[in-house]
Each structure stands twice: as structure tokens, then as C-alpha cells.
N, C-alpha and C positions, 0 to 999 in steps of 0.2 A: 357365379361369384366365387366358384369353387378356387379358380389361379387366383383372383385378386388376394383373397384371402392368404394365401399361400406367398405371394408376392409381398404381403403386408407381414407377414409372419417373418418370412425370409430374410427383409432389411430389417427389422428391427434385430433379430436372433442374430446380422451381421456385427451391428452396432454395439450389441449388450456384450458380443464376443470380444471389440475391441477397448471395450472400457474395462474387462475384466484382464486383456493383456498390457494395458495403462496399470493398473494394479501390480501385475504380476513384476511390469519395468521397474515401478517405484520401489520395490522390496530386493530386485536384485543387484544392487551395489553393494553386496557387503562383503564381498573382496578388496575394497577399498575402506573398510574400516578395522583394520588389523591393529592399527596405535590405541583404538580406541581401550582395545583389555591387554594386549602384548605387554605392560609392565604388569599385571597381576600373574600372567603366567612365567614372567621372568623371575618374580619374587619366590611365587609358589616351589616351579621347578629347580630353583637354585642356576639360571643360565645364565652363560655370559654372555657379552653382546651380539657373538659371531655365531653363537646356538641359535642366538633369539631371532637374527636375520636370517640365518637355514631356515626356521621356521615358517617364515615371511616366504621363501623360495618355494617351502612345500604348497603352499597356498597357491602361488602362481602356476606352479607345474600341473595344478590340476584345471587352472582353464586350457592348459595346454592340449590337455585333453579332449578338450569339446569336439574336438576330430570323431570322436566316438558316439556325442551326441547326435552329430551332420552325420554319421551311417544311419544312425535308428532314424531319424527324420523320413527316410527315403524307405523303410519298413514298416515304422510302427504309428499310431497315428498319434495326435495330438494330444487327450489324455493321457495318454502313457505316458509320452515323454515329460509331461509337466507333473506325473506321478511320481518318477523316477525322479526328476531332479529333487523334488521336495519331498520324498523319504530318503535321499541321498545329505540333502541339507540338515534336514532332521537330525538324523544320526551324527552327523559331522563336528556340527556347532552346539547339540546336546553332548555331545560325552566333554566337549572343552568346557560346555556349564558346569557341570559335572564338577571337574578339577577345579576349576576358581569356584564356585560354591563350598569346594571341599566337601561337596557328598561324596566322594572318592577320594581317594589317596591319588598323585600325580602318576601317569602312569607313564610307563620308560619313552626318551625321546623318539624313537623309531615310530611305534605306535601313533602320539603325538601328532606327529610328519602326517601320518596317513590318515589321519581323521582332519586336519587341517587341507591337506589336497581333498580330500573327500567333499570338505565345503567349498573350497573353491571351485571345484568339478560340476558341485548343483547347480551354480546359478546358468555353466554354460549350456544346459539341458533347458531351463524354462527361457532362455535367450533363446535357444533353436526356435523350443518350439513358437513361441511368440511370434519372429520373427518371420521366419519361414508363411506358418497360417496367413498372416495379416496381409503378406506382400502378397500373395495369391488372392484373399478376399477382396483386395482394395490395388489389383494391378494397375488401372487406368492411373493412380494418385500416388505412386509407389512414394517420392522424394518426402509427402506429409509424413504417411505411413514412417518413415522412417527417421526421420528431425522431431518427431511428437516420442515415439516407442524411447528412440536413443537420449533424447533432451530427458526423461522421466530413469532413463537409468545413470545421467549424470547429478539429479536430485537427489537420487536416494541415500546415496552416502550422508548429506545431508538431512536427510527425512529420518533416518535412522539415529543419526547422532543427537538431534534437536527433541526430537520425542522421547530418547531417555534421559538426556539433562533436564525436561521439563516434568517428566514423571518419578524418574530415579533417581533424580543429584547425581549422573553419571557412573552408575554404582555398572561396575564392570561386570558381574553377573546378573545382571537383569538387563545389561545390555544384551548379551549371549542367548538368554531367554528369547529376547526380541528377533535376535536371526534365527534364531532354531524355530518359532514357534509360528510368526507373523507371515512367513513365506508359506510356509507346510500348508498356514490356512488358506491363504490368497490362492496359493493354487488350486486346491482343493475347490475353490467358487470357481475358479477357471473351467477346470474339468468339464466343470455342466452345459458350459455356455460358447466357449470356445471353440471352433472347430470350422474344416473350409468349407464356404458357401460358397455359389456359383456368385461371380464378381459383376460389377454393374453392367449390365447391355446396352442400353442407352444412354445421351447427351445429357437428356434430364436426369437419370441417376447417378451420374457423374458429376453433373453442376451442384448437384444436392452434396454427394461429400464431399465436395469443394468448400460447400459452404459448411457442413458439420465439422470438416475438418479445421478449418476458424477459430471454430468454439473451440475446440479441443484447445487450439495455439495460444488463444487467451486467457483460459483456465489456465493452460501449463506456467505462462508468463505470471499470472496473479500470483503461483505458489511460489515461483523461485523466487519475488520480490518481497514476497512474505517470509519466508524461510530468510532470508541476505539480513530483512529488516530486524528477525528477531537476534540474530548474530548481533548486528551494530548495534540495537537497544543493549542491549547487556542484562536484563532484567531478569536472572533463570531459576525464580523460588517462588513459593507461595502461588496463590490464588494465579498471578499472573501466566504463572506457568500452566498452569490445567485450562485456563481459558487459552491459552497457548494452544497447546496440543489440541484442544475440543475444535476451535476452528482450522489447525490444519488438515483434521479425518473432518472436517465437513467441504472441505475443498476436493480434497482426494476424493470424497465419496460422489462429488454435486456430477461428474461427465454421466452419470446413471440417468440423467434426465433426459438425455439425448436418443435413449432407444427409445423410449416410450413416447417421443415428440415423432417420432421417424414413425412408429406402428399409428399414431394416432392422424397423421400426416396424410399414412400409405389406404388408411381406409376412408381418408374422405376425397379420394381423386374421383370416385366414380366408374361409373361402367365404364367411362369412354376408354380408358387407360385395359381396362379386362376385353373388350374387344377387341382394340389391337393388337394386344398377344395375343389372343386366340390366329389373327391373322396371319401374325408373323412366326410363328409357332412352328407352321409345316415348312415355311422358308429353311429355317435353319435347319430342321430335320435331315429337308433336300441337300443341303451341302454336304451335312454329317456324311449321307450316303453317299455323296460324290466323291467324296476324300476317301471312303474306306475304298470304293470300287478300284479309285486310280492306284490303290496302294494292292489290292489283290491283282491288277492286272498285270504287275511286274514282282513275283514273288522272287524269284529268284536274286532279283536285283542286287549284287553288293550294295550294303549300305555306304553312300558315301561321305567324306567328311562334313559336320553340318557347318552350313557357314554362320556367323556372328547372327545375335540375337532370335538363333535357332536352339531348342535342345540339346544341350553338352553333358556327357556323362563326365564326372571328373578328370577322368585319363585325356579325352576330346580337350577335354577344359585345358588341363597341362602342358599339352598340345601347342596351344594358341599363344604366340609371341604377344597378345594383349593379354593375357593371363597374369604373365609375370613381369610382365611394364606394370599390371594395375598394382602386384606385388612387391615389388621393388620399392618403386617409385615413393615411398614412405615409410623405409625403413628407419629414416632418424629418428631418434628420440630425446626430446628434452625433459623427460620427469622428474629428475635429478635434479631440476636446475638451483633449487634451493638449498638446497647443502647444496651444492656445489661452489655456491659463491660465498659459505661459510656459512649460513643461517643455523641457528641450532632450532630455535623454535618455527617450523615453515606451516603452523596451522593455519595462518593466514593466505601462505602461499594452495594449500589445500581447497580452502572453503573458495576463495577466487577464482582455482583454477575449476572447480567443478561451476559455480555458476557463471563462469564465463565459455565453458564446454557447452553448458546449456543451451546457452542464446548462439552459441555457434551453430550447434546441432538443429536445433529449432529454423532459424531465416536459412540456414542453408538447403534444409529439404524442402521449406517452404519455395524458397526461391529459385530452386534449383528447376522446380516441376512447372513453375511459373512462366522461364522464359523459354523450358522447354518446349511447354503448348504454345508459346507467342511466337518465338523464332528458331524453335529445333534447337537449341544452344547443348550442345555433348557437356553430360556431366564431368566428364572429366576434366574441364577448362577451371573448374569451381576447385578442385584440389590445385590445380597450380596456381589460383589466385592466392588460395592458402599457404603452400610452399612459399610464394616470394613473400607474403607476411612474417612469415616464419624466418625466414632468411634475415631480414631485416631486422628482426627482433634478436637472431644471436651475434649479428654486428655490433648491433647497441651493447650486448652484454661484454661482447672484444674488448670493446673501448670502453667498459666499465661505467658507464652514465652513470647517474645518480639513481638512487629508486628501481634500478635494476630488477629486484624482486618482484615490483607489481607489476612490471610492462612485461618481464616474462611469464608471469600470472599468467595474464589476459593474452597473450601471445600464444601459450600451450592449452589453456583452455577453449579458444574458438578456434586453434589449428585444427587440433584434437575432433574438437567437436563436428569440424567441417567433415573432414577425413569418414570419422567413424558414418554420417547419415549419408555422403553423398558416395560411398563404396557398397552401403547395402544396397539400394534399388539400381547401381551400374553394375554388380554381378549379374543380378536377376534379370538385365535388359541384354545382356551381352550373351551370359550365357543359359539362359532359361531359367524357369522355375519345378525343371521335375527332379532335378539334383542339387537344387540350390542349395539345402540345408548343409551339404558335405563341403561345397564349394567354398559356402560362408565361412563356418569354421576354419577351412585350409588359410583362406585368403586374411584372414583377423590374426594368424601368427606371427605375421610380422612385425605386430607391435612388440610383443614379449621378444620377439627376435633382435630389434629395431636396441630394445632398452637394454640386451645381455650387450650387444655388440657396441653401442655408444656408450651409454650410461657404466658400463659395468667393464669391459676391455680395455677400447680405447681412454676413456678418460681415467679410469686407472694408471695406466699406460704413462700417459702426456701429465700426468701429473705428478708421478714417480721424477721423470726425466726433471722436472720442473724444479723439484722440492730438495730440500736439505740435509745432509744425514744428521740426527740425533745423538747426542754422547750417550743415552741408553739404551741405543738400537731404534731403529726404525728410519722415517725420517719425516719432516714437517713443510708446510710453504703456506703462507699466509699473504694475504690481495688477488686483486683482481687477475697479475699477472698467470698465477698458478694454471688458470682455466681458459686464458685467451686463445692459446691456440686449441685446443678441443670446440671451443665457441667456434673460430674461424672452420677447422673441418667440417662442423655439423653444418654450416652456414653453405659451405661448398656444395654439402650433400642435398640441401634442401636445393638448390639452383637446379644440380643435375634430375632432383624429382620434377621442378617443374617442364625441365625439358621431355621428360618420361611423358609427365604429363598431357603437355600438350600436344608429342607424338601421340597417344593412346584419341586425345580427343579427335587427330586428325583422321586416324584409324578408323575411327567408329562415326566422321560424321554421317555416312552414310544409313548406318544404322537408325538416328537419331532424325535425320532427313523422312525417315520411314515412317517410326513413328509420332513426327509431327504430322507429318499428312495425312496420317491415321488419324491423330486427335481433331483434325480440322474440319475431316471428311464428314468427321460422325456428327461434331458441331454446327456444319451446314445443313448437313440430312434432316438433324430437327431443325432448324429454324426452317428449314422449306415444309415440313411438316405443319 
């Protein structure tokens, strides 16, 4: 009984691992809640507007960084990294308490800067590590794995914001408490529980987190509509609000049922399930040994380049014209789009776009792994169905529709959302999992790339050309006309993504060919079983 036990041990200890990286997802959005205090430390610091968005730049410039995270991935193991990020957060988002609490005096903008990239720096260390673990524990199922991870870290901006308007009437330092404090812990329960376990071997353990994975999708779905509903209610005082918050930490806490359903599960299969491991036990042994022999028997071997869906060290990675198609191919960015069409107030367009990221990120990984196992379909076909949405949504904004604001809402948040769940598990299929962690970060700069180069250049740019000069200096343009043409380039640029794209998928059907007939092989083996 000794393996059963140990096989019983082992999925559950997988499961508990990835409820506590569901945790870790929901706390790390808060690089997207910088409006939330940024007028408290405008007031405080005495900044003008163009200080207070440096500021906002220093924050970005430290996911930029996550480069540094994806090296230690590949060195250090899984608590550390979720260590590091969350005494990095710590420090970060506590010394900005700090200042708006006024236990400190304001401390010079320089310093500022660097405690502000500091917090934006942590979260992309408990990203790594989340990510990285999870897509190795749970390889067979990567697209869930990743539409679940990613859908919970487009909530949290959300989950952040709605937990202190319901406990703190939005008090700007007790928001800052909440990033400095909430993270530090959640990872800190990570630590114990998180970490890679050997991934399913069998049909039947793979149909099982098929089906766990479910659960996961319907919880995540129950919170975003809970969370969306407590928005439209409007109700954010009193008794309402603490029964508020008491059932969102009862939602966030309930996926814990699932490991202990998986251990209670795995020990009532019986012996039969413990005998045939014992069987098939020295099978795979015999392989191990056959692969290291054929590898001693050509030492000298140069190594040669690996082909796709082989181990890539990042340089190999660099290498590879599908590297920088999968790079490229989605550098536009629309996040701008709200001021850009004049909005002053775009929390609407915010709270939108992230639950409309959600449900992108969510069906997309869902469905991405879905039609993969049914007909091999390359993930890469799923970002160009995004792109011509995408496209078609900055047409509408050319021609200035009506309601413009919410159809780009919903346009950037399920782009977005597609993008970010169905690039994680196509790194990891294309170019392995022993340098993923590096790869991921390199390959996620494009978005900050994507926003300096549209969002911040060119529409700068074309709207200079567009607008009016000032009798005070400067110059001005107001309608829709100002941004048409920036619409029409980003609209060109998405077309040519989906062409990237759908070169990339034709690149790699073969890949996907592969492992379809992987998934199908192992799915007959058990049912002939």
C-alpha cells in the first residue's frame, strides 16, 4: 500500500499546490491599481501631473524586469522565488504606506521611483513562479492551467479594490496595507504547499483534472459575477459591505475542497490501481535506461539544433523565426483607448476591461486544450481569431460609433485576455519547459513594448499632426476625428498579427499533430484497458 499511499499523497499535495497558486493569481494585480492611492501621494508629494505619471512608468519598468525573475526560475526553486517576490512587495508597497499614512515624512522622488518599480517587480517573481510550477505539474492540461492562473489575475485588480471600499470606505492607506500585507501572506502559505510534482501518467488522471479543472472554471466564473454584481449594486457601507467581503474570502477560500476530495478519492481506488503501478513501474524504468544509454553511446555528439516542441535554451529559443512571429505578432496595444477618445473618468472602461479579460482568458484556455485533444487545432489560430476581433473593434472606433467606450471595453478585455492564456501553454509546447520560466518573461514584453510604441509614440505622434495650436502654447483637438487615423494603423497592425498568426499556426501544425496523437494514444490505451 506503500505507492498507493504515496500516489494518494502526491495528487492531492498537486491540487492543494495549485489552489494556493489561485491565491497567489488573485493578489497579484496590483500593478493595475495605481489610481487607486496615486492622488494621495500627489497631494502629499506636492506633484504635478507629469511627476505623478513618471511614477506610474517607475511601476511598469519594474515588470519589465521579470527578465530577472525567468533567470532565477531556471536556478532557484519555487519557494524562493515566491520569497523573493513577497519580501520585494513587502518592502515596496510598505514604505509607500509609509508616506500616505504619514508615519514618514515624503521621501525624495528618486527613491519613490525605486520603491514603486520595487512593487511592480514582485508580482512578476510570484507570476514566474506560479506559472512556470503549475504548467509542468499539470502539462497534459496546460490551456486550463493557464485561462484559470491568468482569468484570477485579471480579477484581482478587482478583488483588491472591492475589499477595501467594503472594509475601508476606500481609505488609500489601508488600501496600500492590503498590497503590502495580503501578498507577503498568501505566499508565505504557498511556500509550504507549492512546488513540482511528477504530472499525470495516465488517461484516468488526466480525465480527473479535466474534470477538477471544471470546478476550478465555475468557481472562477461565480467570483467575477459576484464581484461585476457588487459594482452595478452600488451598495459600499454598512453591514452590507462586511457581508460583502465575508462571502468573497468564502469563495476565494471554497477551491481548498478540492484537494482533500482528490486524497479522499485517490484512497478509495483500491489495490487494483496499486498493482498496476507496481507493474508498470519497471516499464518506464526500462526506458529511462534506454535513453540515457543511447545518449552515452554518442558522447562526443555535437549537440544539434532542437527542433520545435523540443527543449530550448533561450538563445535556441531566439533562434527560431516562430519565436519572434509569436513576439511580434501582438505588439498593438489598445489600453489607452479611454482617454483617448476623450473620457476623463474611464473606471468604467477599467472594471469592464478586466472582467471582460476574464472570461477571455478563462474559455480561451478552456477551449483552446479542448479542440486541441478533439482535432489537434494549433494554438496559435485562437490569437488570430482575437486579432480580427480586435481589428474590427478599432474600425468601429475610426468611424466613431456610438458607445465606443464599451465595445472597446469588451474588445481589449477578451483580446487581451485571449493573448495573455493562449501564449502561456504555446511557449511551453513550442519551446519546452526546462527554460520556460526565461522564455515567458522575454516573450510578455511585448505588451509594455506594444503600449510605449502605440499607446505612447505613435498616437502621440498622429495626434500632434491632427490638433490645433493654442494662443497659450501648446495645442488642442477635440472628436472623434483627432484618433481616426491611430485607430486605422492599430487596425492595419492587428490584420498583419493575424497573418503572423496564422503563419506561426501553420508552422507548428505539425507540432500539434503530435501531440494530438499523443493525447488520443493514451485515451485508447485506457479504454482498451
Amino acid at each position: 500500500m506503500g505507492i498507493l499511499r504515496s500516489s494518494s499523497s502526491s495528487s492531492a499535495l498537486k491540487w492543494l499546490g495549485f489552489v494556493t497558486a489561485v491565491w497567489v493569481q488573485s493578489i497579484s494585480g496590483n500593478n493595475y491599481t495605481f489610481s487607486n492611492y496615486s492622488g494621495a501621494l500627489k497631494s502629499l508629494m506636492n506633484l504635478n501631473q507629469l511627476q505623478l505619471n513618471n511614477l506610474s512608468v517607475a511601476k511598469d519598468v519594474g515588470k519589465a524586469f521579470g527578465i530577472l525573475a525567468g533567470l532565477a526560475s531556471d536556478r532557484l526553486s519555487t519557494p524562493v522565488i515566491l520569497l523573493i517576490g513577497s519580501l520585494e512587495g513587502l518592502l515596496g508597497y510598505g514604505v509607500q504606506w509609509l508616506v500616505v499614512s504619514r508615519t514618514i515624512t515624503p521621501l525624495p522622488y528618486w527613491q519613490m521611483c525605486i520603491f514603486l518599480c520595487m512593487g511592480g517587480n514582485s508580482t512578476t517573481w510570484m507570476n514566474t513562479a506560479v506559472l512556470v510550477t503549475c504548467i509542468r505539474n499539470f502539462r497534459r492540461n496546460r490551456g486550463p492551467v493557464s485561462g484559470i492562473l491568468k482569468g484570477y489575475v485579471g480579477l484581482s485588480t478587482a478583488i483588491f479594490t472591492d475589499l477595501c471600499t467594503a472594509l475601508f470606505s476606500n481609505d488609500p492607506a489601508s488600501f496600500l496595507v492590503l498590497l503590502a500585507v495580503v501578498p507577503f501572506a498568501v505566499c508565505l502559505t504557498a511556500v509550504f504547499f507549492l512546488r513540482e510534482i511528477p504530472p499525470a501518467s495516465s488517461a484516468d488522471e488526466e480525465s480527473e483534472e479535466t474534470r477538477y479543472f471544471a470546478v476550478f472554471n465555475i468557481l472562477a466564473v461565480v467570483v467575477a459575477v459576484y464581484l461585476q454584481s457588487y459594482d452595478i449594486i452600488g451598495i459600499k457601507t454598512g453591514v452590507f459591505s462586511v457581508a460583502f467581503a465575508s462571502v468573497l474570502l468564502f469563495l476565494l477560500f471554497s477551491p481548498i475542497a478540492i484537494p482533500f476530495h482528490s486524497f479522499i478519492r485517490s484512497l478509495n481506488r483500491g489495490e487494483e490501481q496499486d498493482v498496476e503501478g507496481r507493474i508498470q513501474e519497471p516499464l518506464l524504468r526500462s526506458a529511462e535506461k534506454e535513453e540515457v544509454v543511447v545518449e552515452e553511446e554518442n558522447p562526443v555528439e555535437e549537440r544539434k539544433r532542437p527542433a520545435l516542441g523540443e527543449e530550448h535554451t533561450i538563445m535556441e529559443a531566439m533562434l527560431t523565426v516562430d519565436f519572434w512571429v509569436l513576439f511580434v505578432s501582438f505588439l498593438n496595444n489598445m489600453g489607452q483607448i479611454g482617454l483617448a477618445l476623450g473620457y476623463t473618468d474611464v473606471s468604467i472602461f477599467v472594471s469592464m476591461t478586466s472582467i471582460w479579460g476574464f472570461f477571455g482568458r478563462i474559455l480561451s484556455g478552456t477551449l483552446s486544450e479542448h479542440f486541441l485533444k478533439k482535432a489537434g487545432t494549433p494554438r496559435p489560430l485562437w490569437n488570430a481569431a482575437s486579432q480580427i476581433l480586435m481589428a474590427v473593434g478599432y474600425l468601429l472606433m475610426a468611424l466613431a460609433v456610438p458607445n465606443s467606450l464599451y465595445i472597446g471595453s469588451m474588445v481589449v478585455g477578451v483580446c487581451y485576455g485571449v493573448r495573455l492564456a493562449i501564449t502561456v501553454p504555446t511557449a511551453s509546447e513550442l519551446f519546452g519547459l526546462k527554460y520556460y520560466g526565461l522564455i515567458y518573461n522575454i516573450l510578455v514584453l511585448n505588451l509594455p513594448l506594444g503600449s510605449f510604441l502605440f499607446s505612447g509614440l505613435l498616437a502621440g505622434f498622429l495626434y500632434d499632426a491632427e490638433a490645433t495650436p493654442t494662443p497659450g502654447g501648446g495645442n488642442t483637438c477635440v472628436g472623434a476625428h483627432c484618433y481616426r487615423l491611430i485607430f486605422l494603423v492599430m487596425a492595419l497592425a492587428s490584420i498583419i498579427g493575424v497573418g503572423l498568426d496564422i503563419l506561426l499556426a501553420y508552422r507548428t501544425k505539425e507540432i500539434y499533430a503530435k501531440i494530438h496523437a499523443s493525447k488520443k494514444a493514451k485515451s485508447s490505451g485506457s479504454d482498451l484497458s
